[in-house]
ROLUMTOR-890489 format. One line per 4 residues: number of its first residue (from 1); their letters; for each residue x, y negated, z of N, C-alpha, C, CB. Coordinates in steps of 0.001 Angstrom, whole numbers, padded with zeros to 6 digits. Atoms other than C-alpha are relative to their C-alpha. Glycine has a CB too. Example, Ala and Ser with C-alpha at 12.3 -4.5 7.8 and 13.67 -1.06 7.14 Angstrom:
<pts>
1> as> 000890 001190 000000 012300 004500 007800 000900 -001200 000000 -000992 -000027 001246 | -000820 001190 -000060 013670 001060 007140 -000770 -001090 000730 000414 -000462 -001415 .
</pts>
This chain:
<pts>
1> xxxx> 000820 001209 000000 000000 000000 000000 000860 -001268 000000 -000931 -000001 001211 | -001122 001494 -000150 002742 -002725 000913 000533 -000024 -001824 001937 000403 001519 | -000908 -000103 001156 004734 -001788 -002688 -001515 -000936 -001086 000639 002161 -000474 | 001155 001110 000688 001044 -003242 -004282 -000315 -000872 000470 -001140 000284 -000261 .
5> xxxx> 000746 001548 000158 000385 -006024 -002645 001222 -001012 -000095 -001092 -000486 001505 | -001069 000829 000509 004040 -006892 -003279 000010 -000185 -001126 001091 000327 000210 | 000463 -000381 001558 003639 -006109 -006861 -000502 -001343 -000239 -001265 001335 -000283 | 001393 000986 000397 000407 -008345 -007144 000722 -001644 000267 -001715 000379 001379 .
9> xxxx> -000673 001087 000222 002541 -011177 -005466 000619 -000644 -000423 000231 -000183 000241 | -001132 -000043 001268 005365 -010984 -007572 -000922 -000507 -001402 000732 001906 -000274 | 001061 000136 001127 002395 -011013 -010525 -000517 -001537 000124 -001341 001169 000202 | 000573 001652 -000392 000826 -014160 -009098 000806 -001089 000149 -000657 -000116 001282 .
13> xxxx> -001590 000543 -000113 004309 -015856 -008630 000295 -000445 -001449 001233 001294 000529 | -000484 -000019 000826 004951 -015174 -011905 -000641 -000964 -000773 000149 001058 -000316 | 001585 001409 000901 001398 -016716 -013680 000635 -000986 000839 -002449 000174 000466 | 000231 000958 -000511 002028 -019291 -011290 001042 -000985 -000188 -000297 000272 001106 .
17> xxxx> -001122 000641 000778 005476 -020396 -012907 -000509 -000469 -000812 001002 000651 -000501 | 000491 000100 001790 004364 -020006 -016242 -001243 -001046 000346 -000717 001903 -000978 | 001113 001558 000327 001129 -022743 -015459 000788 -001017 000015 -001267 -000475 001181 | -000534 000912 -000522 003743 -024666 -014002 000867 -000747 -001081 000636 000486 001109 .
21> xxxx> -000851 -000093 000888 006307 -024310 -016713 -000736 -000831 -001551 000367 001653 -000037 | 000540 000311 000634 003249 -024874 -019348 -000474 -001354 000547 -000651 000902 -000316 | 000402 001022 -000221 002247 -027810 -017644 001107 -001024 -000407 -000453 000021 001243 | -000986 000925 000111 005747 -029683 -017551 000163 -000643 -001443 001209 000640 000435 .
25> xxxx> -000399 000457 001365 005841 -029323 -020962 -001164 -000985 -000539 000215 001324 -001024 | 001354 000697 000302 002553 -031373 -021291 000372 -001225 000459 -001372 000564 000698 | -000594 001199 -000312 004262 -033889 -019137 -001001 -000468 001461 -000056 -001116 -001475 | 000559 000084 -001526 002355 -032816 -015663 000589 000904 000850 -001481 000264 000141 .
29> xxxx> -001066 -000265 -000842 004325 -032134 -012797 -000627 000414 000878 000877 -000927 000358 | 000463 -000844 -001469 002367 -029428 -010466 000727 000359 000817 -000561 001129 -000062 | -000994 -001031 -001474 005297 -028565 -008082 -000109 -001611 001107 002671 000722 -000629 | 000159 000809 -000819 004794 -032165 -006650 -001001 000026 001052 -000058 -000853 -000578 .
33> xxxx> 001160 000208 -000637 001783 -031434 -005215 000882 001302 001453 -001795 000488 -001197 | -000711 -000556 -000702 003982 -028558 -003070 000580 -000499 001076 000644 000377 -000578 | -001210 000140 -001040 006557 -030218 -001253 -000642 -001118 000699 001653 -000358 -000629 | 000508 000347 -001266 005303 -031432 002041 001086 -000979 000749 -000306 001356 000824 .
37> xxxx> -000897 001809 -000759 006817 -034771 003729 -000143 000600 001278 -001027 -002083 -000097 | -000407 -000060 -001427 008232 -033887 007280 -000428 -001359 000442 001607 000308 000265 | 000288 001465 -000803 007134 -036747 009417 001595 000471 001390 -002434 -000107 000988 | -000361 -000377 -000940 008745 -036706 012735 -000418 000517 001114 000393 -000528 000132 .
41> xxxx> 000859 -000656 -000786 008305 -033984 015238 -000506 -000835 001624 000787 001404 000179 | 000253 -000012 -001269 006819 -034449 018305 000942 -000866 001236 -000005 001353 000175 | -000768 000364 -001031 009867 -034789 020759 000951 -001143 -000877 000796 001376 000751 | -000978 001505 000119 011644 -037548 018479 -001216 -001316 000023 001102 -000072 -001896 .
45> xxxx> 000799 000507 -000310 008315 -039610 018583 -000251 -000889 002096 -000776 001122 -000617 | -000388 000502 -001318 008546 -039188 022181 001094 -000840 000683 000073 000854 000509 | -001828 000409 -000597 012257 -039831 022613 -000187 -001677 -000376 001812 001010 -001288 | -000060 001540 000312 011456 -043379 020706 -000956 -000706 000947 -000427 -000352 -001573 .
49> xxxx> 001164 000634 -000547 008340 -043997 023076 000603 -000439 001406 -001365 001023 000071 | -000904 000624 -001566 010773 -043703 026239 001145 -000900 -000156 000772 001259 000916 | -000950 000311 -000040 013181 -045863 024635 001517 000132 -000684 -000160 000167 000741 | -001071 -000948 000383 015753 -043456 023619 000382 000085 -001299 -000297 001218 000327 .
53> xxxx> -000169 000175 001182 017273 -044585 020437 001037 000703 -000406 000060 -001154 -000276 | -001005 -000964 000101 019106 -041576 020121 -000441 001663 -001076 000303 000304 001748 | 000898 -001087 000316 018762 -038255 017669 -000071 001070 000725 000186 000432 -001086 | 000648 -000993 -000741 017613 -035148 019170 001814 000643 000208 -001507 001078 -000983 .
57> xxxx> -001505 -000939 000421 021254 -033393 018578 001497 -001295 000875 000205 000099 -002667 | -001322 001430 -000829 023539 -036753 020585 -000498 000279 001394 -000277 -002276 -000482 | -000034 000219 -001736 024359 -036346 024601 -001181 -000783 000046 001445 -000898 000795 | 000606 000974 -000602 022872 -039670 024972 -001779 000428 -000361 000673 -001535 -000623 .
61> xxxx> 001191 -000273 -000209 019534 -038369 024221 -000729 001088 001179 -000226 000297 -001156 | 000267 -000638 -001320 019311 -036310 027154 000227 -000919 001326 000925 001242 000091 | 000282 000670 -001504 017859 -038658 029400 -001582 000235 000745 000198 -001773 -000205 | 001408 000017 -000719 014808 -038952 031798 -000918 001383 -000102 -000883 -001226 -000681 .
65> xxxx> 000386 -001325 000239 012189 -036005 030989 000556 000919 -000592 -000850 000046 -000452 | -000545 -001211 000584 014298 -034537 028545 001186 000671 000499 000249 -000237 -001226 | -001261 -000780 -000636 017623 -034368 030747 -000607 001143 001014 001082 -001146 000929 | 000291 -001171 -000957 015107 -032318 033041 -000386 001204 -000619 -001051 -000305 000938 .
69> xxxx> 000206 -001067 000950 013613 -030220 030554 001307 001013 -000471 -000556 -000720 -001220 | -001113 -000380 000416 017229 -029475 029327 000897 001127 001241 000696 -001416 -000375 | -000068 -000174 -001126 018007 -028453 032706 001661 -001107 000820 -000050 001754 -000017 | -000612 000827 -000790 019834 -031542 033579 -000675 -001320 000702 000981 -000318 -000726 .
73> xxxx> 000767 001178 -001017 019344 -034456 036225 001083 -000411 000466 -001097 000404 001254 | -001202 000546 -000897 021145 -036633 038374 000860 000860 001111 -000585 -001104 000787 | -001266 -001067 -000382 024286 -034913 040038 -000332 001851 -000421 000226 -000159 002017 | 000220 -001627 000264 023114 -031434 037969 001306 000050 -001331 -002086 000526 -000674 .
77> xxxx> -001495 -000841 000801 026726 -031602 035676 -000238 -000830 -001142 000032 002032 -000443 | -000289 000369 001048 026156 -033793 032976 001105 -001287 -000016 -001216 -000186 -000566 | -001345 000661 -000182 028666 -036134 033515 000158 -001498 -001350 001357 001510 -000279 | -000203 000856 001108 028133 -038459 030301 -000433 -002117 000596 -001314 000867 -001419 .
81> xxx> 000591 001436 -000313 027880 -042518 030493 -000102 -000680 -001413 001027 -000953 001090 | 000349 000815 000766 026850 -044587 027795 000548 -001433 -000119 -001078 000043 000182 | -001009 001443 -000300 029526 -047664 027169 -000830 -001382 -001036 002135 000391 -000782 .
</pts>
Protein backbone atom coordinates (compact mmCIF):
# COMPACT_ATOMS: atom_id res chain seq x y z
CA UNK A 1 0.00 0.00 0.00
CA UNK A 2 2.74 2.72 0.91
CA UNK A 3 4.73 1.79 -2.69
CA UNK A 4 1.04 3.24 -4.28
CA UNK A 5 0.38 6.02 -2.64
CA UNK A 6 4.04 6.89 -3.28
CA UNK A 7 3.64 6.11 -6.86
CA UNK A 8 0.41 8.34 -7.14
CA UNK A 9 2.54 11.18 -5.47
CA UNK A 10 5.37 10.98 -7.57
CA UNK A 11 2.40 11.01 -10.52
CA UNK A 12 0.83 14.16 -9.10
CA UNK A 13 4.31 15.86 -8.63
CA UNK A 14 4.95 15.17 -11.91
CA UNK A 15 1.40 16.72 -13.68
CA UNK A 16 2.03 19.29 -11.29
CA UNK A 17 5.48 20.40 -12.91
CA UNK A 18 4.36 20.01 -16.24
CA UNK A 19 1.13 22.74 -15.46
CA UNK A 20 3.74 24.67 -14.00
CA UNK A 21 6.31 24.31 -16.71
CA UNK A 22 3.25 24.87 -19.35
CA UNK A 23 2.25 27.81 -17.64
CA UNK A 24 5.75 29.68 -17.55
CA UNK A 25 5.84 29.32 -20.96
CA UNK A 26 2.55 31.37 -21.29
CA UNK A 27 4.26 33.89 -19.14
CA UNK A 28 2.35 32.82 -15.66
CA UNK A 29 4.33 32.13 -12.80
CA UNK A 30 2.37 29.43 -10.47
CA UNK A 31 5.30 28.57 -8.08
CA UNK A 32 4.79 32.16 -6.65
CA UNK A 33 1.78 31.43 -5.21
CA UNK A 34 3.98 28.56 -3.07
CA UNK A 35 6.56 30.22 -1.25
CA UNK A 36 5.30 31.43 2.04
CA UNK A 37 6.82 34.77 3.73
CA UNK A 38 8.23 33.89 7.28
CA UNK A 39 7.13 36.75 9.42
CA UNK A 40 8.74 36.71 12.73
CA UNK A 41 8.30 33.98 15.24
CA UNK A 42 6.82 34.45 18.31
CA UNK A 43 9.87 34.79 20.76
CA UNK A 44 11.64 37.55 18.48
CA UNK A 45 8.32 39.61 18.58
CA UNK A 46 8.55 39.19 22.18
CA UNK A 47 12.26 39.83 22.61
CA UNK A 48 11.46 43.38 20.71
CA UNK A 49 8.34 44.00 23.08
CA UNK A 50 10.77 43.70 26.24
CA UNK A 51 13.18 45.86 24.64
CA UNK A 52 15.75 43.46 23.62
CA UNK A 53 17.27 44.58 20.44
CA UNK A 54 19.11 41.58 20.12
CA UNK A 55 18.76 38.25 17.67
CA UNK A 56 17.61 35.15 19.17
CA UNK A 57 21.25 33.39 18.58
CA UNK A 58 23.54 36.75 20.59
CA UNK A 59 24.36 36.35 24.60
CA UNK A 60 22.87 39.67 24.97
CA UNK A 61 19.53 38.37 24.22
CA UNK A 62 19.31 36.31 27.15
CA UNK A 63 17.86 38.66 29.40
CA UNK A 64 14.81 38.95 31.80
CA UNK A 65 12.19 36.00 30.99
CA UNK A 66 14.30 34.54 28.54
CA UNK A 67 17.62 34.37 30.75
CA UNK A 68 15.11 32.32 33.04
CA UNK A 69 13.61 30.22 30.55
CA UNK A 70 17.23 29.48 29.33
CA UNK A 71 18.01 28.45 32.71
CA UNK A 72 19.83 31.54 33.58
CA UNK A 73 19.34 34.46 36.23
CA UNK A 74 21.15 36.63 38.37
CA UNK A 75 24.29 34.91 40.04
CA UNK A 76 23.11 31.43 37.97
CA UNK A 77 26.73 31.60 35.68
CA UNK A 78 26.16 33.79 32.98
CA UNK A 79 28.67 36.13 33.52
CA UNK A 80 28.13 38.46 30.30
CA UNK A 81 27.88 42.52 30.49
CA UNK A 82 26.85 44.59 27.80
CA UNK A 83 29.53 47.66 27.17
Amino acid sequence: MPEILQTLKSKQKAEEENRIFLASLQGVDLRDDKKEKEGPSFDDVRRRALGINASADDVVSLQGSFANEAGFGIGMGLGYSKE
